[in-house]
C-alpha positions in Angstrom: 94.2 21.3 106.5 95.0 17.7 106.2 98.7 16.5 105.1 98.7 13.2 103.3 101.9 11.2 102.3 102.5 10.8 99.0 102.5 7.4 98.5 104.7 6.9 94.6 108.6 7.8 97.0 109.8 5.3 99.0 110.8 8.0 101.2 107.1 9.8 101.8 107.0 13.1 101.6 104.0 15.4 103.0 101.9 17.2 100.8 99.0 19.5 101.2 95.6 18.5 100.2 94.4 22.0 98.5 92.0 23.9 100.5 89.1 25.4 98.3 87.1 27.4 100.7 90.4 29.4 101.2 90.9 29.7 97.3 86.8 30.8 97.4 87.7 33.3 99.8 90.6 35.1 97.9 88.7 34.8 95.0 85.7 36.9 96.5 88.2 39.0 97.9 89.6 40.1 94.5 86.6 40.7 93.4 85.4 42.6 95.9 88.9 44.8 95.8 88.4 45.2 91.7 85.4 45.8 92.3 86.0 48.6 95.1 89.1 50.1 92.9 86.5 50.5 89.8 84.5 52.2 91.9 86.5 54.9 93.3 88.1 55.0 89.1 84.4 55.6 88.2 83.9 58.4 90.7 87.0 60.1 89.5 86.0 60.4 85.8 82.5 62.0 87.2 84.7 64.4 89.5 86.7 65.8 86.4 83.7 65.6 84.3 82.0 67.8 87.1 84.9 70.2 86.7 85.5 70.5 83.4 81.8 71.2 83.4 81.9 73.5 85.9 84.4 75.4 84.0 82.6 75.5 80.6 79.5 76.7 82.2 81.8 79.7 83.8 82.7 80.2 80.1 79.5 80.5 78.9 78.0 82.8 81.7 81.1 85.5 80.9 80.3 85.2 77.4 76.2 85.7 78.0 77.1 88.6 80.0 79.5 90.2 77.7 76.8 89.3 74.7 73.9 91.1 76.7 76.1 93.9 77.6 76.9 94.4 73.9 72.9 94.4 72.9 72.2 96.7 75.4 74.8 98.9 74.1 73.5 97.9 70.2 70.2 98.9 71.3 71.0 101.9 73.1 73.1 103.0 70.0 69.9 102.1 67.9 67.3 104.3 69.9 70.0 107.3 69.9 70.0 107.3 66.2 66.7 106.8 65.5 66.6 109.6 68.1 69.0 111.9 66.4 67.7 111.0 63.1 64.3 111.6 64.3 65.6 115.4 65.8 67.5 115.9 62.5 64.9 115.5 60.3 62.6 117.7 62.9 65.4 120.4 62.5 65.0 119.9 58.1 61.5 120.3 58.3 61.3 123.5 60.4 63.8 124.5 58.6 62.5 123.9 55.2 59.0 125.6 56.4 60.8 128.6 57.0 62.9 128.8 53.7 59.6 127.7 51.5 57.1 129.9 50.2 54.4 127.1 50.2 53.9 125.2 53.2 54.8 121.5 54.0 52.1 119.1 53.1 51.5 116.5 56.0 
């Protein structure tokens, strides 16, 4: 870095002649630290994206397993009626043969 005297005072003075390769510098520096700090910004939304994710998906599994527990138990319910309807008709018709004179037409 070169001083110069400034030549307008009668009484010089010493001034700096700018340096630009150090004003390069810093200014690839700050870049390179924005750039950095975006970076680690970036991967902070994706981390509480992942989580909130991670949560919904929790959600949704309980709610799958409570939803196929409660078909099982609908069809379950379903065969035993169709089951007892099934039994309580049989029970009507042998009953029905037995009070009729004329027998049941199948």
């Amino acid at each position: 870095m070169r001083r110069l005297p400034l030549k307008e005072y009668g009484n010089p003075r010493v001034r700096r002649e700018r340096d630009r390769a150090s004003l390069r510098r810093q200014i690839v520096l700050l870049a390179c630290g924005l750039l950095t700090a975006g970076g680690f910004v970036l991967a902070v939304g994706q981390r509480f994206t992942a989580v909130r994710y991670g949560y919904q998906s929790e959600q949704l599994r309980a709610e799958r397993a409570r939803l196929a527990a409660e078909r099982e138990d609908d069809d379950g319910g379903r065969r035993r009626a169709r089951r007892d309807r099934a039994a309580t008709l049989n029970i009507f018709l042998r009953g029905g043969a037995k009070l009729s004179p004329h027998p049941a037409a199948t």
